[in-house]
N, C-alpha and C positions, 0 to 999 in steps of 0.2 A: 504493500500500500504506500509507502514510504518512496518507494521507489516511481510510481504510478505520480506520484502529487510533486515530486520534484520533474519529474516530463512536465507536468502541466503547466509547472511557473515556467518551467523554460522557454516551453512554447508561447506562452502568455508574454515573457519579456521579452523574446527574438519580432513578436507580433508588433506590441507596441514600439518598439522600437523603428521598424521597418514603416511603420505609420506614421511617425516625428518625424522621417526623413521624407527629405524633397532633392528627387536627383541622387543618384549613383554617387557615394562617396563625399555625401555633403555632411554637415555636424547636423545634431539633432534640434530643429527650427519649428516653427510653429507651421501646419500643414492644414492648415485652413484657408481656405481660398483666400480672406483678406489677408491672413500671414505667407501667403504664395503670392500676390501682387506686392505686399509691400516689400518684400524679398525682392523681387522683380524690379521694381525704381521705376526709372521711365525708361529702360533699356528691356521693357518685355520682351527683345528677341533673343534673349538667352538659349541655347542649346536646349538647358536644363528644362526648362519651362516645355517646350516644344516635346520634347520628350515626356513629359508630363502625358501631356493628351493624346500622345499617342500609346501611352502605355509601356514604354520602353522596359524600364528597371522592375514595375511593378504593377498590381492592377488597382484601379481605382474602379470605386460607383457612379456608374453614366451619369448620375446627380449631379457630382462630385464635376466630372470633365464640362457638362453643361455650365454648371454654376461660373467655372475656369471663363469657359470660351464666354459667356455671357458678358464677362467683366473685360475681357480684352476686347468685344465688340463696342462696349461702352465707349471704353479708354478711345479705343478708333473713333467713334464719332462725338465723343463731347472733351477732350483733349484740347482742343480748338479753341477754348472760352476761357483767357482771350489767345489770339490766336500768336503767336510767338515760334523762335524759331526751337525751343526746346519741347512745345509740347504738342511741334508738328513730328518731332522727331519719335516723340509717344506713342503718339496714331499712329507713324508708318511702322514702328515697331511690333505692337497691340498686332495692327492686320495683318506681316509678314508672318508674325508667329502663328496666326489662324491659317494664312492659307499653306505653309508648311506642313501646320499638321493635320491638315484633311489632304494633303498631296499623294498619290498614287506612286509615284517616284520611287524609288529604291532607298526609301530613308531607313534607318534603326524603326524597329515597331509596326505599328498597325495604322491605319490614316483614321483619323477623327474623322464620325459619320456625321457630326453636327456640323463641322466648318462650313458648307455650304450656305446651310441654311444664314449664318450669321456675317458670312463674307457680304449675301445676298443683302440682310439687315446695315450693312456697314453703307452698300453701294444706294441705299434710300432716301437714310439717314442724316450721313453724314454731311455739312452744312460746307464742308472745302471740297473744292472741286477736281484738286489732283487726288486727295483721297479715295474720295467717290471714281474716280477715272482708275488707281490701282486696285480697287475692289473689282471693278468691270473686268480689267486683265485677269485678274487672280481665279475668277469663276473659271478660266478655262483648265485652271492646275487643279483645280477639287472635287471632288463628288461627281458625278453623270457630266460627261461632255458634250452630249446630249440636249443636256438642259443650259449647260451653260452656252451652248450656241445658240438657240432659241431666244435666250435672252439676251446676247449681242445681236442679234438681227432685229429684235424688236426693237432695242435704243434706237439700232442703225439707220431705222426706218422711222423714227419721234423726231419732236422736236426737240428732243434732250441736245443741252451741249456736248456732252458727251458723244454725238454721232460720229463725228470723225475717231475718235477714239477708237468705239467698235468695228471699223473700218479696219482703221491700223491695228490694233491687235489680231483682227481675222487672216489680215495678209502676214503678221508674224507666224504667226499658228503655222499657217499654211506653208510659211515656206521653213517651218522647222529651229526658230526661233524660240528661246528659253524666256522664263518667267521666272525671276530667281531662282537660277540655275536647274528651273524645271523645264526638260523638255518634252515634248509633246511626240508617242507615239507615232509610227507611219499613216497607220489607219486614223488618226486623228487629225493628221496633218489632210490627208485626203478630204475628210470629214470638213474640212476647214474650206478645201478647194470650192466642194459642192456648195457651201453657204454661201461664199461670197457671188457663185457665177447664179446661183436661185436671188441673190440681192440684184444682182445686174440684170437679168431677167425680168424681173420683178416692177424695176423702174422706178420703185417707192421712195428711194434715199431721198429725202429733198433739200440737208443740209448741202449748199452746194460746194464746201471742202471737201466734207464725204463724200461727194458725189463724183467729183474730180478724181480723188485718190481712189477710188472704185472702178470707174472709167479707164485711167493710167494703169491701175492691172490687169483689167481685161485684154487691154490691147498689148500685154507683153507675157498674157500668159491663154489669151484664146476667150471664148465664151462659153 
């Protein structure tokens, strides 16, 4: 029995242990979402962090990754107020570390199944317009490619400023261009092809930069 009840503190204190910690070989820190942002500073793109949500070292409760991603989509879109060059540099932090760890990519771990949704919430939201403009990029690094093309043809085709945007990021895609340091599969590069020549098709674009830089691919890569 004696024996039986000293396994159980072990296991009890190798458990709680491994809970205090944040990140592979860190000291033992407060592992609550506010004690993981304040750990964090305004340099949210930490390794460590990124690795967090995807589960790298250990598992966490979808709660848990939600609550994470919830607060770095925040950081992304209210960072801004006021708007400075320090806590632009927040935001772009906040969102690089969502769309890495919903990234497909050959990273350490598993890709965060929520980034999508919250990159989506950032590219709404957010009140700067280059932020909003790397959210629009980053949907093609995360979650269903699918969906994040649909949603660059629909800007493509608004009156969002952003149309030329979804332009140019469809012609990077397309021609195998990275998204911090994420590249885009063959079949997805193709995937890319067909959007742009269904945009040019289509006739819709009517921001007329976009429409321009839309034009100038067609004719040097067919219709």
């Amino acid at each position: 029995m004696k024996v039986f009840t000293s396994i159980v503190v072990a296991v009890s204190v190798v458990a709680a242990s491994a809970e205090a910690q944040v990140g592979k070989g860190s000291a033992a820190i407060d592992s609550t979402v506010p004690g993981i942002m304040k750990r964090a500073g305004r340099q949210a793109s930490a390794i460590w962090l990124r690795d967090i949500l995807r589960q790298v070292d250990s598992r966490h409760r979808d709660s848990k990754l939600d609550e994470l991603a919830d607060s770095l989509a925040g950081r992304a879109i209210k960072s801004l107020d006021p708007p400075t060059a320090e806590s632009k540099t927040a935001a772009i932090s906040a969102l690089n570390t969502l769309i890495l760890a919903g990234s497909n990519s050959p990273l350490r771990g598993t890709p965060y199944m929520g980034a999508y949704t919250r990159v989506v919430r950032v590219l709404e939201e957010a009140p700067s317009r280059d932020i909003r403009a790397r959210a629009l990029g980053g949907l093609l690094a995360v979650g269903s490619h699918t969906n994040a093309l649909s949603r660059l043809k629909q800007v493509a085709e608004s009156n969002d400023p952003l149309a030329y945007d979804a332009i140019n990021f469809l012609i990077t895609d397309a021609s195998g261009g990275s998204w911090l340091g994420i590249s885009p599969s063959a079949t997805h590069q193709q995937e890319s092809v067909v959007a742009l020549r269904t945009l040019a098709a289509r006739s819709r674009v009517s921001d007329p930069k976009a429409a321009r830089l839309l034009t100038a691919w067609v004719a040097r890569n067919g219709g």
